[in-house]
C-alpha positions in Angstrom: -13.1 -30.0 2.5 -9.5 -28.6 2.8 -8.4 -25.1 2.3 -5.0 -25.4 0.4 -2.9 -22.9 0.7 0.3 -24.1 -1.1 -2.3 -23.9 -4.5 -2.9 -20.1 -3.5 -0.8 -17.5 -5.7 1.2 -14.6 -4.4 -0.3 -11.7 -4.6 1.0 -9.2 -7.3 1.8 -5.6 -7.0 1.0 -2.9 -9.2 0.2 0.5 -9.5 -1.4 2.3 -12.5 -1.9 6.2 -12.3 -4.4 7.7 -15.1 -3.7 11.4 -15.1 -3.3 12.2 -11.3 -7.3 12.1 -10.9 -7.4 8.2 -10.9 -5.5 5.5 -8.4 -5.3 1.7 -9.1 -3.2 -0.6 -6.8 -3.3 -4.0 -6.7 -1.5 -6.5 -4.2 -3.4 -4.6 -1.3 -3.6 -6.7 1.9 -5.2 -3.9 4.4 -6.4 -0.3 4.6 -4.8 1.0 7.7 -6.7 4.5 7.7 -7.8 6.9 5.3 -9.1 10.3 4.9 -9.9 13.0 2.2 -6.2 13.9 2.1 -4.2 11.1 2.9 -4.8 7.0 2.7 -2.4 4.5 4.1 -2.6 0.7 2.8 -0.6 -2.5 3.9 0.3 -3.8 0.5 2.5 -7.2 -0.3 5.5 -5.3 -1.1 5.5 -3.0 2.6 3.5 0.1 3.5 2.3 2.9 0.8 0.8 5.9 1.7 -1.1 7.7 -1.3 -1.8 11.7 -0.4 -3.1 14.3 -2.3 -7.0 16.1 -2.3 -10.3 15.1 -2.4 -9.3 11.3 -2.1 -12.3 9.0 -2.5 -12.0 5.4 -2.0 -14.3 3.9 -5.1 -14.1 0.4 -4.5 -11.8 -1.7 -2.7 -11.4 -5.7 -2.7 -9.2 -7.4 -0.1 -10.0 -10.8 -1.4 -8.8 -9.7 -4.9 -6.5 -7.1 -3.9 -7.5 -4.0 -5.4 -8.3 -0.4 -4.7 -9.6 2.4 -6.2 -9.0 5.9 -5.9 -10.4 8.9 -6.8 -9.0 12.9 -6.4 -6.1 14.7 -6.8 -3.2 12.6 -6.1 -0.1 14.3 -5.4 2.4 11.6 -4.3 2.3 8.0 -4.0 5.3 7.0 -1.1 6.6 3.7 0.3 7.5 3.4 3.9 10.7 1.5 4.5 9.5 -0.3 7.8 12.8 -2.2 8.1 15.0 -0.3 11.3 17.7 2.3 10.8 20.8 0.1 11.3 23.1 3.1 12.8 26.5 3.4 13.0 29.3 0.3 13.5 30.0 1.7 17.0 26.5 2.1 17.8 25.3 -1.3 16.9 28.3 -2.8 19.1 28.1 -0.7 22.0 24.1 -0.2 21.4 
């Protein structure tokens, strides 16, 4: 049996927040590292890093998608992973 991939939906990202103490993100591709204060995921939209205290991951599920956070949450960031472009003059003479 074939494994069709054109039949496979994109992944879709979203992030719910219940009162800083509670975390849900969906469209998560990969845990890159975590610990009690910080927790950095690949998701389908680019890199997010979650940090805050006491952050517990409750259940994760790559095939679905989703994680689960628990603790204090004090920011929820993106990292732009695409390069600085630099100046005109820089990019020509490099």
């Amino acid at each position: 049996m074939a494994y069709d991939v054109s039949s496979t939906a994109p992944m879709e990202h979203r992030v719910q927040l219940e009162g800083r103490e509670r975390l849900t993100v969906s469209g998560v591709e990969d845990v890159v590292r975590f610990d009690e204060n910080c927790i950095v995921m690949t998701t389908c939209v680019g890199t997010m890093v979650v940090t805050g205290d006491n952050l517990h991951i409750g259940k994760l599920t790559l095939d679905g998608g989703e994680l689960h956070v628990d603790g204090q949450v004090d920011a929820v960031t993106y990292e732009d992973s695409r390069p600085e472009r630099g100046s005109l003059l820089q990019r020509l003479f490099g």
